[in-house]
C-alpha positions in Angstrom: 0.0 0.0 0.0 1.5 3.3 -1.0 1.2 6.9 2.1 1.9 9.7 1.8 4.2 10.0 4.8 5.6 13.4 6.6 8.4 13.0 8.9 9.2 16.0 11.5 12.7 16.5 12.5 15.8 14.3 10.4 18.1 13.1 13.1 18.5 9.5 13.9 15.3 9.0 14.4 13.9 10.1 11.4 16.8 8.9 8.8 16.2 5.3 10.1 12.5 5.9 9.7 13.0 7.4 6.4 15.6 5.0 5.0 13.2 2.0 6.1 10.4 2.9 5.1 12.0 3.6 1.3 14.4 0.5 1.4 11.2 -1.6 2.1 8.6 0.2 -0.4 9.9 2.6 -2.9 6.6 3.7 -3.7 5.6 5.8 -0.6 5.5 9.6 -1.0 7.9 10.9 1.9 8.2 14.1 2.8 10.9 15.6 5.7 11.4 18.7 7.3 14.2 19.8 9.8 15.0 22.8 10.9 19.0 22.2 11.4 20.9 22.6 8.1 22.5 18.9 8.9 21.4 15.2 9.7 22.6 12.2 11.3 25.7 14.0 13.6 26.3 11.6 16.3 26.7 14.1 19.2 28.3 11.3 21.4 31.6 12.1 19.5 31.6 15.6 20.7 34.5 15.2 23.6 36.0 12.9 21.4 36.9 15.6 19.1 37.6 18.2 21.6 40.3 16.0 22.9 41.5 15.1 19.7 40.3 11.6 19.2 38.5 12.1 16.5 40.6 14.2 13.8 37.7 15.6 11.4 34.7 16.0 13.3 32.5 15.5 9.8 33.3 11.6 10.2 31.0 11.9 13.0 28.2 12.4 10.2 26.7 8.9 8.9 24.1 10.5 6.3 22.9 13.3 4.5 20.3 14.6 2.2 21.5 13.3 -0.7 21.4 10.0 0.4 17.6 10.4 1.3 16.9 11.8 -1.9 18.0 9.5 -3.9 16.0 6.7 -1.7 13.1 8.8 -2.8 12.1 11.3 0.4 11.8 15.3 -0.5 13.8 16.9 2.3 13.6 20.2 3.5 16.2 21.3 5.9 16.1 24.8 7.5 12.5 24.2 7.6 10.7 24.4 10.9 7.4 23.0 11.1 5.2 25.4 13.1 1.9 23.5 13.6 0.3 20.5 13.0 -3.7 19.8 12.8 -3.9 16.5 13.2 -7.3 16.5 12.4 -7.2 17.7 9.2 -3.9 15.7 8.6 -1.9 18.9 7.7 1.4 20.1 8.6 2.3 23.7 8.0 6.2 24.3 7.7 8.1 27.5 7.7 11.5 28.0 5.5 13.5 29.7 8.3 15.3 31.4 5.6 12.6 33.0 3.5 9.8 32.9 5.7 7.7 31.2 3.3 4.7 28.9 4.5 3.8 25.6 3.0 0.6 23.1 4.0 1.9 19.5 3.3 -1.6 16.9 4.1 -0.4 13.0 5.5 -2.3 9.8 5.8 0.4 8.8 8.2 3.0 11.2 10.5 6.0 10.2 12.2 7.0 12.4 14.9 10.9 12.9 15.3 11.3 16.4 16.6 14.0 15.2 19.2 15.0 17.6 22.6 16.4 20.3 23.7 19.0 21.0 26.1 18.0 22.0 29.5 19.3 25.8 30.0 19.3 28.0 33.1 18.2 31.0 33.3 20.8 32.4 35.6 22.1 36.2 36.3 24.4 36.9 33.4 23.5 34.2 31.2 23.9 36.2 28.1 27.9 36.6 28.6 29.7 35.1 25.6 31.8 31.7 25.5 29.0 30.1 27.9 27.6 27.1 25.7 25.0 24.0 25.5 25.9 21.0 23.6 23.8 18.9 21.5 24.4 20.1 17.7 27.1 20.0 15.3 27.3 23.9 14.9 28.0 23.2 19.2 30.4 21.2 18.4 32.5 23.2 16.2 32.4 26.0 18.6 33.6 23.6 21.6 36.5 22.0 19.5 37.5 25.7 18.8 37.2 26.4 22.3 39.7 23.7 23.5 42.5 25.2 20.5 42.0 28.4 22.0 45.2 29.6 23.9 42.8 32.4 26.3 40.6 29.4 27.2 42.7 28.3 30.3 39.8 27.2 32.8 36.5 25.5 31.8 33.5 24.8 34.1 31.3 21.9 32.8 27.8 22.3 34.3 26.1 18.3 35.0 28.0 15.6 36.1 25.9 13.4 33.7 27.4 11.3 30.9 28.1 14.5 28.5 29.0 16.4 31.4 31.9 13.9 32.6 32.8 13.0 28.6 33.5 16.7 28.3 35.5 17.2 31.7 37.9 14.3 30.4 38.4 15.8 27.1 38.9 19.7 28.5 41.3 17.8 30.9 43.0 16.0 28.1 43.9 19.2 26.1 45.4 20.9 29.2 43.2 22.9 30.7 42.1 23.7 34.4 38.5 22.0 34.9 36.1 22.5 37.3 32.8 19.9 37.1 29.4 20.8 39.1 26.6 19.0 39.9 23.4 19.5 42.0 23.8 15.9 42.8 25.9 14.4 45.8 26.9 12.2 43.3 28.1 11.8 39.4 25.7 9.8 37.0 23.4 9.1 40.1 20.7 8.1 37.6 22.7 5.0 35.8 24.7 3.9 38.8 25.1 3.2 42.4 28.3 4.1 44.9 29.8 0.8 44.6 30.7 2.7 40.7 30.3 6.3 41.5 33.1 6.1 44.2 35.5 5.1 42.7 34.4 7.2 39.5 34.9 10.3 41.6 37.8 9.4 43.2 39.8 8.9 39.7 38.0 11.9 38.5 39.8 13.9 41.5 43.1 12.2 41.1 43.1 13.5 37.5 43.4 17.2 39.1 39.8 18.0 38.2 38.3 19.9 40.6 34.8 18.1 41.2 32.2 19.6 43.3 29.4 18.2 44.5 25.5 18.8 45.6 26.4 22.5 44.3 23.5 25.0 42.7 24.7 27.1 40.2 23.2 30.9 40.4 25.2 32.8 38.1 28.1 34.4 35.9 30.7 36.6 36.3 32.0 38.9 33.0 34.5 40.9 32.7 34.7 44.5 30.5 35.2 41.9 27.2 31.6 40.4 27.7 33.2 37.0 28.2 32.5 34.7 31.5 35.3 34.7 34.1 33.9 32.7 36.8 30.6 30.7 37.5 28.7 31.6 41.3 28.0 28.5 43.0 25.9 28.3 46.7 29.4 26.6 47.3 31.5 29.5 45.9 33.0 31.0 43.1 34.8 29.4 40.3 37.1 30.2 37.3 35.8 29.6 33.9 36.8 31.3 30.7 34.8 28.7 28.8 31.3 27.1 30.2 29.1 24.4 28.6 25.6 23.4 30.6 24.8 19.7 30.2 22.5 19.4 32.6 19.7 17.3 30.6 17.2 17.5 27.8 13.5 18.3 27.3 11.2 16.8 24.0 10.2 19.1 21.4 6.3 18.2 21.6 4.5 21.5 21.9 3.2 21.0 18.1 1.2 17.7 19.7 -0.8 19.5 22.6 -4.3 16.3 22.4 -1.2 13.4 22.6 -0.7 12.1 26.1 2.4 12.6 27.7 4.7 12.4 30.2 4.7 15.0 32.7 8.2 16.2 31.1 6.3 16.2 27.8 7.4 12.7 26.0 4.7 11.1 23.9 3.5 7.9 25.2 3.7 5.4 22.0 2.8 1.8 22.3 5.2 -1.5 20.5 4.0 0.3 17.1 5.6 3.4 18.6 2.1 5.1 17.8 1.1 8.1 19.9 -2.5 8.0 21.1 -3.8 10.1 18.2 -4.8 8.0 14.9 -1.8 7.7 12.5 0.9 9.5 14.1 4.0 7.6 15.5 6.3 9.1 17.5 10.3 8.0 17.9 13.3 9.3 19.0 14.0 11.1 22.0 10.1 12.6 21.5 9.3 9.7 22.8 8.2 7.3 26.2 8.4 4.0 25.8 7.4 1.1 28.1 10.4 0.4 30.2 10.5 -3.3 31.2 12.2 -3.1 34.8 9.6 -0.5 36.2 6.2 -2.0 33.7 5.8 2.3 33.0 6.5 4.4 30.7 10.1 6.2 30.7 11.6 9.0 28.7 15.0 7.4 28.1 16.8 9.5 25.3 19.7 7.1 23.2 20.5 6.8 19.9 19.8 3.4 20.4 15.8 3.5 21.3 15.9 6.5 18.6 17.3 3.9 15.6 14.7 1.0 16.6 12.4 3.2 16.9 12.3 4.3 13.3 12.5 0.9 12.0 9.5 -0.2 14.0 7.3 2.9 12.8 8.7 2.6 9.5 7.7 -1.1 9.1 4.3 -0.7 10.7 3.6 1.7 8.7 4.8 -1.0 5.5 2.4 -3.6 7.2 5.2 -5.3 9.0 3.4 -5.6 11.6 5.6 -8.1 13.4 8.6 -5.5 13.7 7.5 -4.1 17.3 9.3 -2.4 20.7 7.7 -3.9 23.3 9.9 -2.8 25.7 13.3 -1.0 26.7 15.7 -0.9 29.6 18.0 2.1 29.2 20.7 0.3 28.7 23.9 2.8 28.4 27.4 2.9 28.6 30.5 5.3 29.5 34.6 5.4 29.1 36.4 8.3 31.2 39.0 8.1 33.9 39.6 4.9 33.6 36.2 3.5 34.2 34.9 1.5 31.8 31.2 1.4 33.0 27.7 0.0 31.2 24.6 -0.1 33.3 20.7 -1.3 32.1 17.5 -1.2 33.8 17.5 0.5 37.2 20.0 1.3 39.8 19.4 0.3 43.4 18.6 4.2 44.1 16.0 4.8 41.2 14.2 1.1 41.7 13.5 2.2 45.9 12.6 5.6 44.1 10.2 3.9 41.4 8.6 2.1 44.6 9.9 -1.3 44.2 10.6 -4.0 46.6 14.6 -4.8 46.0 17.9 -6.2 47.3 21.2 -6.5 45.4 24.0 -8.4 44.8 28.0 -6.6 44.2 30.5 -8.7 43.7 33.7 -8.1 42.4 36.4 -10.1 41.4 39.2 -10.7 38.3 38.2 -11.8 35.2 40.7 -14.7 34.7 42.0 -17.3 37.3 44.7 -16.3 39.0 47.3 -19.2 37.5 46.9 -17.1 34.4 49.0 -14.5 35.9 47.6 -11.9 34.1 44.3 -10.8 35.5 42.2 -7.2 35.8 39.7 -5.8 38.0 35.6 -6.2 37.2 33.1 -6.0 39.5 29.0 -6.2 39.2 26.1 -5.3 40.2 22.6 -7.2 40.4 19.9 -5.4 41.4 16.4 -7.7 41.8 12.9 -7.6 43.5 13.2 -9.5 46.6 10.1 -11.5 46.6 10.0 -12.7 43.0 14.0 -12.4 42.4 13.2 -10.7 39.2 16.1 -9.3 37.8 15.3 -4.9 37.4 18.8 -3.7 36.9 22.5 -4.5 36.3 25.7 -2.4 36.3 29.2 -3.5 35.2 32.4 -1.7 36.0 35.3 -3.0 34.3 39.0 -1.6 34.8 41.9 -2.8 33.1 42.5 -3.3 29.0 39.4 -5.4 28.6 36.2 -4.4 28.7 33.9 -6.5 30.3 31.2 -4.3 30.2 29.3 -5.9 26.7 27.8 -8.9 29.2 25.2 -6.2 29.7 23.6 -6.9 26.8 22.4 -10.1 28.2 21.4 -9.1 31.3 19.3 -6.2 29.3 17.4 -9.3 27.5 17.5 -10.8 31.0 15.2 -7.7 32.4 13.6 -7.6 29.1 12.1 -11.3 29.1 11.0 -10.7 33.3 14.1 -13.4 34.2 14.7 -14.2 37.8 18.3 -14.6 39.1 17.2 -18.4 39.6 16.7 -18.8 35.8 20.0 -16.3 34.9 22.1 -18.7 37.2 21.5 -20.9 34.6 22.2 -19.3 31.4 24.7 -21.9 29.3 27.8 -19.6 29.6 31.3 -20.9 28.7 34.8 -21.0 30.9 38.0 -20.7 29.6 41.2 -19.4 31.8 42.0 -17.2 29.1 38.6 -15.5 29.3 36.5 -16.1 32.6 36.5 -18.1 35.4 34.0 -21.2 36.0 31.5 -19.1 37.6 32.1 -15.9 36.0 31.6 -12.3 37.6 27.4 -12.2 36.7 26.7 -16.3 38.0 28.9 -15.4 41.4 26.8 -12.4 41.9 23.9 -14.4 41.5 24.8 -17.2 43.5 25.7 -14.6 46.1 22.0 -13.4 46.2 21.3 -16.7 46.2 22.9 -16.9 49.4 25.9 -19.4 47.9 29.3 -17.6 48.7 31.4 -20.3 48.3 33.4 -18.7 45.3 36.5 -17.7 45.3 37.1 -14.1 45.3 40.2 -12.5 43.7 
């Protein structure tokens, strides 16, 4: 069956939905709007290229327009789509650069405006060299930033993934950081102390100074216009450059009848379709059904953002066995040392979602110790304590290996409503040069399981 199919906002979201939905039927009519002047930047290599990993910054793009076009889709960048009637099936877009209006009518919509980044409203907010980060044009300005002689102190606002990336990489071209969170701890939302500790701890001993449960209120200038110092309620710091990363917010003011989230993420089903006829909704727009807490969750990743376009997509082409029943956040980080991945809850948000849990943290080396060569992993189970249904997992590995890819079975683990009794039995292999009989994940099981019999490196 041929649509005529608009898609609002071309990021990840909406190239995967786009590029599926023409690789399976070549006959829909797809039209895009965006109102960037780029697609497809994968803003996860931002600190990567401030501190020099990555050498061009445009290999951090994976599509563009062309490509679309040729697949079939008529794209329209610079274009910012100003409301939608979704009873009349209607989109009105503005071109941003010529003001001029156009109605484009749909049988089906697929939502992919994406977020925004949080921003504070704070005294002196308007000084120059104070940045968010999210977008390539952000990018370029922040990889500038770090080449800049003058920029000698930074101040990185959110001790969240981005936040900590960026402290690593400011760090790594020389200059004086300072890191602030309203948190008493860093990524608080993916892991628990048995990780953040020691996270913080290396973070320090890499001469970044790190403060903690601190609210920012403001800027200090100087007669240039550019920031000197952020204003803490725990004191004054020096910052010549400042990026807030301090969260997101969806784009889903052009969707008022749709039901939310209270932060404003759509709530789409397995078809990832809103609650209005014919409209799907995907990428970080969207709330999905989140298997650990059996609710919907506003969990923003590339990942979710990528499946969720194929799922739309395919609906839409009458797949209709291509569905997302369900997510568990699973994410993943690399700085100071710390290789850490984490999935479902930690032991802090599953108490805070209401649930009855325990955990299990064990840590251990990888290998056997005859092998001579052995590094440092440790894990975290986290599980209801009636059912012993697995809700969350974290892995810290720290060494040359990384350790921390077993969390994609646990994810299927949360995913499929496993208990630790059935995961204790997952048909894993040993081999001294990998693992040890009863690997890092089976002896924290078997240690919730009240078994402690293993030996512990």
């Amino acid at each position: 069956m041929e649509y005529k199919v608009v898609v609002v906002g071309v990021n990840h979201a909406g190239t995967s939905a786009i590029r599926t939905l023409l690789s399976q039927n070549k006959d829909h009519k797809v039209v895009a709007f965006d109102r960037n002047d780029n697609i497809s930047f994968l803003g996860c290599g931002i600190a990567l290229s401030v501190s020099g990993v990555v050498h061009n910054v445009n290999d951090l793009f994976y599509s563009d327009c062309d490509e679309l076009e040729r697949l079939g889709a008529e794209v329209y960048m610079s274009t910012e789509v100003v409301r939608i009637d979704t009873d009349k099936k209607e989109v009105i877009a503005r071109d941003l650069k010529t003001g001029e209006e156009r109605a484009v009518s749909y049988d089906k919509l697929i939502y992919s405006a994406g977020s925004w980044p949080v921003d504070f409203k704070v005294e002196n907010r308007d000084l120059q060299n104070i940045y968010v980060c999210k977008l390539f044009q952000h990018a370029s300005e922040l990889i500038a930033k770090a080449g800049e002689p003058e920029i000698k102190s930074v101040a990185i606002i959110g001790a969240g993934y981005i936040g900590i990336e960026l402290a690593e990489a400011y760090h790594q071209r020389g200059k004086k950081v300072t890191l602030v969170d309203l948190q008493e701890r860093v990524v608080p939302a993916y892991f628990d102390k048995e990780f953040t500790d020691r996270l913080e701890k290396d973070i320090r001993l890499a001469d970044v100074n790190l403060v903690l449960g601190a609210r920012l209120t403001g800027y200090v200038g100087g007669s240039d216009g550019k920031v000197k110092q952020i204003v803490t309620d725990h004191g004054k710091f020096d910052a010549d450059l400042v990026v807030q990363c301090v969260g997101f917010k969806p784009n889903t003011a052009l969707l008022p009848k749709a039901d939310k989230l209270e932060n404003g993420a759509l709530k789409v089903d397995a078809t990832m379709q809103t609650s209005i006829p014919d409209v799907y909704a995907i990428g970080d727009a969207a709330a999905i059904y989140h298997a650990a807490t059996g609710t919907y969750r506003h969990v923003a990743l590339a990942t979710n953002a990528v499946k969720g376009g194929v799922v739309a997509a395919s609906q839409i082409n009458g797949l209709k066995q291509v569905r997302l029943e369900s997510i568990t956040g699973t994410n993943a980080i690399c700085v100071f040392g710390n290789k850490l991945a984490s999935t479902g809850l930690s032991e802090t948000a599953a108490v805070a979602a209401g649930l009855n849990v325990a955990s299990s943290f064990y840590a251990d080396n990888d290998r056997p110790e005859f092998m001579n060569d052995t590094e440092q992993v440790g894990v975290k189970l986290i599980y209801e304590k009636e059912t012993l249904r697995l809700v969350g997992a974290q892995i810290g590995s720290y060494g040359e290996t990384s350790h921390t890819e077993c969390i994609f079975y646990l994810s299927l683990a949360i995913q499929k409503r496993m208990s630790l009794l059935e995961l204790a039995m997952t048909d894993v292999y040993f081999l001294p040069h990998f693992n040890k009989p009863f690997n890092f994940i089976i002896s924290a099981v078997l240690q919730a399981l009240g078994l402690t019999y293993m030996k512990n490196g």
